[in-house]
N, C-alpha and C positions, 0 to 999 in steps of 0.2 A: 504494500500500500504506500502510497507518494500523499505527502501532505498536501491539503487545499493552497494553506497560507505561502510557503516556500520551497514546496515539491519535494524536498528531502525523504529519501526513502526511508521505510521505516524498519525496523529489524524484522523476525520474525513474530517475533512475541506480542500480543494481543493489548493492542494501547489506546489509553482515553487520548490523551494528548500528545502533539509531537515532538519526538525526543531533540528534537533541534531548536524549535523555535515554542513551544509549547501550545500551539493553537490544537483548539480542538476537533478532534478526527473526526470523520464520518463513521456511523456505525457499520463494521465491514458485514455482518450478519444479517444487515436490513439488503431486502432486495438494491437492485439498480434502477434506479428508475427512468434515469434521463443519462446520457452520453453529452460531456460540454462540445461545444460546436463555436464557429466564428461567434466572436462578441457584436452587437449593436445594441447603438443608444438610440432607442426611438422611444416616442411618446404615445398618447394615448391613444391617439389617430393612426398610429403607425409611421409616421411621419419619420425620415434618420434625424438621428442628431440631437432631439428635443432642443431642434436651432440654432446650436450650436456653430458659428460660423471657426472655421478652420482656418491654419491650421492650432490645435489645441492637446493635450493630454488629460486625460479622464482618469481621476481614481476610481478603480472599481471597487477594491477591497485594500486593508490593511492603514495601522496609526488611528483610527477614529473618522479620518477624511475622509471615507467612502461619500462618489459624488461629487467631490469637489474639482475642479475644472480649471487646467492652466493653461489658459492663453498663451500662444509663443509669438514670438515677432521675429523680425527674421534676424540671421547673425548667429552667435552662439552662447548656448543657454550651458549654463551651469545646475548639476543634478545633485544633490548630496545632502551631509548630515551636518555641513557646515553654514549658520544661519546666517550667511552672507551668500548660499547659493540662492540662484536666481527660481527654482524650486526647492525648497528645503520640504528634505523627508526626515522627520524628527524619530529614529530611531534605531538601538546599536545593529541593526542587521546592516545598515546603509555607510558606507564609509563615508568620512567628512567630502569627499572628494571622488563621486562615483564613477560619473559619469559625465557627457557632455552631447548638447543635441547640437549639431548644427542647422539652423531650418534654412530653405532653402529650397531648391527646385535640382536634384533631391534633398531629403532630410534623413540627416543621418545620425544615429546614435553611436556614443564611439564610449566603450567600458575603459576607464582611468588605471587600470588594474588594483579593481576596487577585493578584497579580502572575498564576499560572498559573491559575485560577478553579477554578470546582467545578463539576464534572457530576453529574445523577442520572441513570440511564439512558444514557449518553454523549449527553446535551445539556446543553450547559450553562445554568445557570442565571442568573438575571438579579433579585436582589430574594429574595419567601421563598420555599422549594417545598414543600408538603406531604409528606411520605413515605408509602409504603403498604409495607405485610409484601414483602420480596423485592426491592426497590430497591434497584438498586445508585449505589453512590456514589463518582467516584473526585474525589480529594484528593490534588494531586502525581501521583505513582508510586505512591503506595495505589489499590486499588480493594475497597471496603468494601460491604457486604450489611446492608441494616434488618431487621432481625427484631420484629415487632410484637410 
């Protein structure tokens, strides 16, 4: 079993919580009910984006933030635990100094060789990654969505 909050696998042994970041697990002995699939933000209408004009980062999960919406402008954006980044993710999974997005036409996420790394898609990355609209990106305990 792979954690929700930071995908860290888990031993074999039968656990409430995970042994890395201590979020709590899904029950493995309850059926499956649903398979995750691409992320979107639409609203009630169905509408993408709930408006959202791009390009932006979406918390999904993780810190409290879920929901909360970062605007990027273009140039490059500072990602990290340090609260002079231009995102600041307040917590120890996120190194002072994570990441960096360059927006741009493309926009690209480039991992700082941050201690727990950065995934797009839960792979992690290695150098720069390009982003496309609906990418998700997890950072620490955050998992964040690109909105082109």
């Amino acid at each position: 079993m792979y954690c929700p909050e930071c995908g860290f696998h888990q031993s074999d042994a039968v656990h409430t919580y995970c042994e890395k970041c201590g979020a709590l697990l899904p029950d493995a002995s309850a059926p499956a009910s649903q398979t995750t699939g691409p992320f979107s933000l639409s609203d009630a209408e169905g509408h993408g984006h709930h408006g959202i004009d791009g390009p932006a980062l979406a918390v999904r999960t993780g810190g409290g933030i879920s929901g909360e919406v970062f605007h990027l402008s273009s140039g490059q954006i500072t990602i990290g635990r340090d609260p002079k980044s231009a995102i600041f993710l307040d917590d120890v999974t996120v190194s002072r100094h994570h990441a960096t997005l360059t927006v741009g036409a493309p926009t690209v996420l480039t991992d700082l060789g941050s201690l727990n790394g950065t995934y797009v898609n839960r792979r992690r990355i290695e150098g720069d990654e390009e982003l496309i609209d609906g990418d998700e990106l997890q950072i620490g305990k955050f998992r964040l969505v690109f909105i082109a």
